[in-house]
N, C-alpha and C positions, 0 to 999 in steps of 0.2 A: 617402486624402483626394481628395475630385472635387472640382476645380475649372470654372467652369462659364459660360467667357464675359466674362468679366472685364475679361481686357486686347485682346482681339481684338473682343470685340465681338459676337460668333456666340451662336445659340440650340443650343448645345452638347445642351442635353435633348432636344431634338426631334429635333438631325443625330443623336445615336444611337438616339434611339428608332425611326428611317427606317430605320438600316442595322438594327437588330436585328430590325427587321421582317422584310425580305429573309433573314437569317440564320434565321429561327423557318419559313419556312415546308416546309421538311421535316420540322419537330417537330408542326407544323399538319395535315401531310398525314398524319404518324401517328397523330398522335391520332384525324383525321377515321377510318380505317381501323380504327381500337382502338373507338369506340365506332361504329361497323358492325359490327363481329366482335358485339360485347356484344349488339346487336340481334338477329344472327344466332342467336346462344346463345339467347336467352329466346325466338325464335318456334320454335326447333327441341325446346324443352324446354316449350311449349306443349301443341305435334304430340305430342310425346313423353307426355303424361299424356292425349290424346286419348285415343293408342292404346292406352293403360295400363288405361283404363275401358274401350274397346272389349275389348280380350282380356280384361277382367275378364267381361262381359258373353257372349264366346261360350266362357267356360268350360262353360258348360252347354249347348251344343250338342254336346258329346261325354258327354255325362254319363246313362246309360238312364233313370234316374228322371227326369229331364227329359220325358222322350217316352212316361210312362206313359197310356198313350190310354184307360184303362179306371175307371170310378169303380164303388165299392159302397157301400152303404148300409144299415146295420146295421138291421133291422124291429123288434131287441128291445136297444134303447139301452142299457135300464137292466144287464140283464145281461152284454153285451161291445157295443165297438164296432170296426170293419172299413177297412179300409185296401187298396187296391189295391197291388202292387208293377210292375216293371216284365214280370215273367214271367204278371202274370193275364191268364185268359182269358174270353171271354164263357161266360154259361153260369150253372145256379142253384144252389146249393149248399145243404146243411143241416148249422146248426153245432147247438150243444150243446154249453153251460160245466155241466160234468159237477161241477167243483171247482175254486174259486180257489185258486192256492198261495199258502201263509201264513211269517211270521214265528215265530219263538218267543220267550214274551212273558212276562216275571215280574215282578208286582208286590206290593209292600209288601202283606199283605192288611188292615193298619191302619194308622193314623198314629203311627208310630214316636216314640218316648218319647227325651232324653234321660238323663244319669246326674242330672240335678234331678226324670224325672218329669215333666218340660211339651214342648212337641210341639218332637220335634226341628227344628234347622236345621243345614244342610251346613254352614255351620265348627263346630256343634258336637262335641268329644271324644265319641269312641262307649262308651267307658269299659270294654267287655269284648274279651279279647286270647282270641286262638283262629285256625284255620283254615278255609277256605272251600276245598269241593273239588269241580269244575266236570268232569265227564265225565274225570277221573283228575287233571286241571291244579288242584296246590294253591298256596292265598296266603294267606301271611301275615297276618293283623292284626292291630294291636297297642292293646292300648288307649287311646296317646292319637291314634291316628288318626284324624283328621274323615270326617262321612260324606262329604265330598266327596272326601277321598282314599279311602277305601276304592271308592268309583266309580270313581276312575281304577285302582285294581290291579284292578278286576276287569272292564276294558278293554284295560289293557295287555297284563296276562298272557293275554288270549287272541287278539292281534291276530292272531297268525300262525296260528291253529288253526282246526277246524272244531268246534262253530260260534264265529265272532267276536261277540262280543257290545258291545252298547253300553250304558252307564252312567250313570245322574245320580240323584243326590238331588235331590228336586224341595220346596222352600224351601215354596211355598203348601198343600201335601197333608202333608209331611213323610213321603214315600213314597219308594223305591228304585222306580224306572225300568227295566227291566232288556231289552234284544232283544237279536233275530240280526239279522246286519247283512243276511245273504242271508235268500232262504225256501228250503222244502221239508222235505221228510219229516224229512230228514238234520239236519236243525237243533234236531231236540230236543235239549235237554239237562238235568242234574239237578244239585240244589246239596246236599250235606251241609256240616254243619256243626260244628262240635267244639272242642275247648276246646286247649292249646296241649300237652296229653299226647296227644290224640289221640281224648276220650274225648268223645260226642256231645252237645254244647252248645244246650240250648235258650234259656241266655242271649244263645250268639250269633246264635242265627237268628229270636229277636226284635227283633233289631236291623237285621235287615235282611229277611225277607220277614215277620214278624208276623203269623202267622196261628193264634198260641192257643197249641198243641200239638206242630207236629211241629218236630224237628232235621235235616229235611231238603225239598225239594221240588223238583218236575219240571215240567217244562212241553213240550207238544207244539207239532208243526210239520206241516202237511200239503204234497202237492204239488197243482199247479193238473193239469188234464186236459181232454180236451173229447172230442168224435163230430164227426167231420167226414164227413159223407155215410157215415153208421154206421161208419167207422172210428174205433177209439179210439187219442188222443194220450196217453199218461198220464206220469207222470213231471218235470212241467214243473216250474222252479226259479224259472221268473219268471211274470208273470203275461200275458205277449205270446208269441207264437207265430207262425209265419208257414208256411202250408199252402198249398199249389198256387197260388203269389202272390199268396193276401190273410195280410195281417197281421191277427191277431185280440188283441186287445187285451180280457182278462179281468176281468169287475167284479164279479160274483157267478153264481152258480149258478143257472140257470133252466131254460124247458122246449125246445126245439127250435123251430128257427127257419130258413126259407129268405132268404139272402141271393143276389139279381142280381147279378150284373157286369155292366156295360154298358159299349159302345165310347164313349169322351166325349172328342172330339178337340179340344175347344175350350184345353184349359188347355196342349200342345203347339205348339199353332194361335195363340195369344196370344204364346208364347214365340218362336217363328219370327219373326213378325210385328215386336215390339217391337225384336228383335236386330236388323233388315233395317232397320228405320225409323234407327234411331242409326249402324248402316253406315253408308247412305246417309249421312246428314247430315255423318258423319265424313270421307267419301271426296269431299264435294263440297266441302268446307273443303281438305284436301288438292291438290283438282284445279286450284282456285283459286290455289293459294301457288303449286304449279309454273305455271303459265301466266302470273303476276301477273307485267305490265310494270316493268321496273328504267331508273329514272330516273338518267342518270351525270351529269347537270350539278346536279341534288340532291344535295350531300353534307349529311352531319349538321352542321352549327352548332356554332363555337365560342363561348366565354362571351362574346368579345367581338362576335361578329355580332350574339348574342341581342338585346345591350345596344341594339342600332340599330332593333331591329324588334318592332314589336308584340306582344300576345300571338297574337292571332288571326291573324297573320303569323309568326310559328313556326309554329304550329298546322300550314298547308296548305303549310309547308316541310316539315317531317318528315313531313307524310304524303304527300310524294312521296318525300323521303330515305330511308322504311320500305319503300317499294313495292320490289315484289321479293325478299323478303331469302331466301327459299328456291325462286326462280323455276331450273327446270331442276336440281335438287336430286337428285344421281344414288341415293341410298337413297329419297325420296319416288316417284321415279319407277319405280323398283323395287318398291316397298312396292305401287302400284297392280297394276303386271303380275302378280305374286306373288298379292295376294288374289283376283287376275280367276283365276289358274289354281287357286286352294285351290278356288272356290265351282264353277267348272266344268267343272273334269278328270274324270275317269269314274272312280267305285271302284271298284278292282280288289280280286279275293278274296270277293268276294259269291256267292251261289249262282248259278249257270245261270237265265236267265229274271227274276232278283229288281230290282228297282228299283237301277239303278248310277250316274242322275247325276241332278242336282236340276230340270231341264227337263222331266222324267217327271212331277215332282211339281208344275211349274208354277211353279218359279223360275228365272227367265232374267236375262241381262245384257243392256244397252241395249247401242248402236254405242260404240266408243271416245271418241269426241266427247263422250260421257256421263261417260264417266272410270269406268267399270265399276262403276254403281249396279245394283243387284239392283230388278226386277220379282216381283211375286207375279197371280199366275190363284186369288185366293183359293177359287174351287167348284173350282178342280183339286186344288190344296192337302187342302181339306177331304176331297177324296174318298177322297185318299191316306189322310191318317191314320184315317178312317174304316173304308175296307176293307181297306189294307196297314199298319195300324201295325210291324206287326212290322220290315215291310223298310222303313218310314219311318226307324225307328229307326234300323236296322243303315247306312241309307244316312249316317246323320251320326256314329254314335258307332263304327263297328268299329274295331279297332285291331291289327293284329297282323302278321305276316311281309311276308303277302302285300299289305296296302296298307292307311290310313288312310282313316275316312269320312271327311267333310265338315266336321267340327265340331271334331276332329283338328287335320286340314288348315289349316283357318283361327285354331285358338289357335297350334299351333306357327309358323306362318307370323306372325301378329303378336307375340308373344314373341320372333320372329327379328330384327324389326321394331323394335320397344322395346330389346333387344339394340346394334343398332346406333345407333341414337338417341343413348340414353345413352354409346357409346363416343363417338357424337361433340361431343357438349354436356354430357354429366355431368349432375349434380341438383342444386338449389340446396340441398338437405337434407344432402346426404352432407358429412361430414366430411374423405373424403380424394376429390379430382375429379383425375382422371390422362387428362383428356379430351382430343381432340382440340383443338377449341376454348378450352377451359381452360390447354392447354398455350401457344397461340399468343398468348391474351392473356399469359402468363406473360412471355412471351419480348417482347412488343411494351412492358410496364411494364419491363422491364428496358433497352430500347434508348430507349425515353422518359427513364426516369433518365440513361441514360449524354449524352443529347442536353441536357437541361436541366443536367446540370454544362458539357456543351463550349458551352453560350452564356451558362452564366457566365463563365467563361473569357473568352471573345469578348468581352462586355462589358465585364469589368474592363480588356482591354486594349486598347479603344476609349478608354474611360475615361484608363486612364493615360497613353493618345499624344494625349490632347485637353487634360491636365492638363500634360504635360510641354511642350506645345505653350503655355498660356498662361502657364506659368511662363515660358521662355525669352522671351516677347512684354514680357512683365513687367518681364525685366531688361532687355532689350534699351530700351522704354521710361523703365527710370529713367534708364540708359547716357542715351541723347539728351537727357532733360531736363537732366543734369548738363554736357553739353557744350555745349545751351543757354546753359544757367548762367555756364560757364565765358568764355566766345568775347562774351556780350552782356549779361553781366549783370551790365557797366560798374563804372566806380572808384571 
């Protein structure tokens, strides 16, 4: 029970609400510190998904089909079309689709009847029991099997074999569907048919290919082929192929044709380019955060400040109380030094003579002042992947004992980069955060609670020495009025 002024007289509420002021302001000063950290956390996991798209982005500067500098262009469309790789070279070829490789293909050769005599449908009972035998692999059917089950046994039983075939009863034709799932020669295969002694069923094999007369049928499969500069490919399983780095991509059979390769540096050229532009922009966001002035007479705002001051008076408080929050940021500052040396240390492990650092090719770093923004000499550039694609390439994608190109370089370096980010902020996504940061707000909510039970405490016993205090004023005043009473308050 709080008693509050009573017999003394005193604004009790206010003398403690003055001292609990005095007593709150180390719970004040951590909170201001708790929601800085929190500040800290969400600009560092900002930086943190920058870098996340930037290394998403020079994935592909280590990658050779990136820096294929060569286009071809098929003369005879309709019969194949042409694909550069990263190993074409200039120069004219002559293809020749000799044979597309095919599937093997069996179909109903009529509209399949039910046991009524009207055009079958896949849940209808096939109504004759017999066996079905597929290149030696037999199955069962039974007659009250639907045709749509009978599609599935003669799917299943051949998933694992050669050839695999696939199955449907097809509801609008009332026809058995029947492929190989691959192509080529190897994919024929042959269906008998037979009744459940063994003996050849032409009841059953109107029920599923329908073609008149026989109790059995085949179907072939070819392989694809070509002439490549009068060499012949034969044997092919698929209908793509890839010869002296073009990819040739098979559509029909036609007569010979000369296919160009040309140097085409623009779609590598674009790629460089577009990756340097989003650096840049990322590294001058970064250069910014480390050098941003830190405001120490700006602290963050508690609720009760807020309540004093405007909106637009917060506003130009917190963004001097934000300012800073990653100024001198020893991983940011690292993270610069680091990509300055991925983009312009020398690859080692290149040939004698071969293009070994990116200033060859017309990419340079500005003065430090700059904060290590990448320049392009785009006609130097150009000229590189024009007449050196090859060691254009190797300059950014090598990878192996003797040293990493460029594109390497700079994914593992920001992967190193995001790495530590995340150990020090964590993700607002992850389920479990073991972060630097994450640990310290843990620890600061934890000493917050323990602070807000010890000024309850305080309180209470502010309280109860201001309660016992008007109690005893209390008695003490009835005491005098009774001896008033007593001494003058006559006979």
């Amino acid at each position: 029970m709080r008693i509050g002024g009573l017999a003394s007289g005193m604004d009790t509420e206010s003398i403690v609400k003055d001292m609990m002021t005095v007593q709150k302001m180390p719970l004040d000063k951590l909170m201001q510190e708790k929601t800085f950290t929190e500040w800290q956390q969400e600009a560092v996991r900002e930086t943190n998904l920058s870098m996340s798209s930037l290394r998403t982005s020079a994935s592909s500067l280590r990658l050779q089909s990136s820096f294929n500098a060569y286009s071809a262009v098929s003369p005879n469309p309709t019969s194949f079309t042409v694909a550069t790789t990263p190993t074409a070279m200039s120069g004219s070829y002559k293809v020749e689709v000799v044979s597309v490789a095919s599937a093997a293909k069996l179909t109903s050769a009529n509209a399949v009847q039910n046991t009524a005599g009207n055009a079958a449908k896949s849940t209808d009972q096939i109504g004759v029991a017999g066996k079905i035998d597929i290149n030696g692999i037999n199955i069962d059917v039974a007659s009250t099997d639907t045709f749509a089950d009978v599609a599935k046994k003669l799917q299943d039983a051949t998933a694992s074999s050669v050839p695999a075939l696939r199955a449907s009863f097809d509801d609008t034709t009332s026809r058995f569907f029947i492929s190989t799932k691959e192509m080529g020669s190897e994919q024929a295969f042959t269906m008998n048919f037979t009744d459940v002694d063994g003996v050849a069923s032409q009841a059953l094999a109107d029920k599923i290919v329908n073609n008149g007369t026989a109790t059995a049928a085949a179907t072939g499969a070819i392989d694809g082929a070509i002439k490549f500069d009068g060499i012949a490919v034969n044997g092919l399983k698929s209908n793509q192929t890839t010869v002296n780095g073009l990819t040739i991509n098979l559509l029909q059979a036609g007569s010979e044709s000369v296919v160009n390769v040309q140097s085409n540096p623009e779609k590598p050229l674009a790629m460089i380019k577009e990756f340097i532009d989003k650096y840049n922009e990322t590294i001058d966001t970064l250069q910014k955060q480390i050098i941003e002035k830190r405001y120490p007479n700006f602290q963050p705002l508690s609720d009760e400040q807020k309540k004093e001051l405007t909106e637009t008076e917060i506003e130009l408080w917190e963004e001097k109380a934000r300012s800073g929050l990653l100024r001198n940021d020893p991983i940011m500052k690292s993270a610069l030094q680091d990509l300055r040396r991925a983009f312009m240390d020398k690859v080692s492990g290149l040939a004698d003579g071969n293009l070994n650092h990116l200033s060859q090719i017309g990419i340079n770093t500005g003065s430090y002042t700059e904060g290590g923004k990448l320049f392009i000499d785009d006609k130097k550039l150009t000229e590189a992947l024009a007449n050196k694609p090859e060691e254009v390439m190797a300059l950014f994608t090598t990878r192996d004992a003797a040293g990493n190109g460029v594109g390497a370089r700079v994914y593992d370096t920001l992967n190193d980069i995001v790495k530590k980010l995340s150990a020090k902020a964590g993700s607002s996504s992850s389920s479990v955060d073991n972060s630097t940061l994450s640990q310290k707000l843990k620890r600061m909510d934890t000493e917050i609670s323990r602070w807000q039970d010890r000024l309850t405490s305080i309180e209470d016993r502010y309280w109860k020495q201001f309660t016992a205090m008007e109690k005893a004023l209390s008695k003490m005043n009835s005491q005098s009025t009774w001896m008033q009473q007593s001494l003058f308050g006559g006979s």
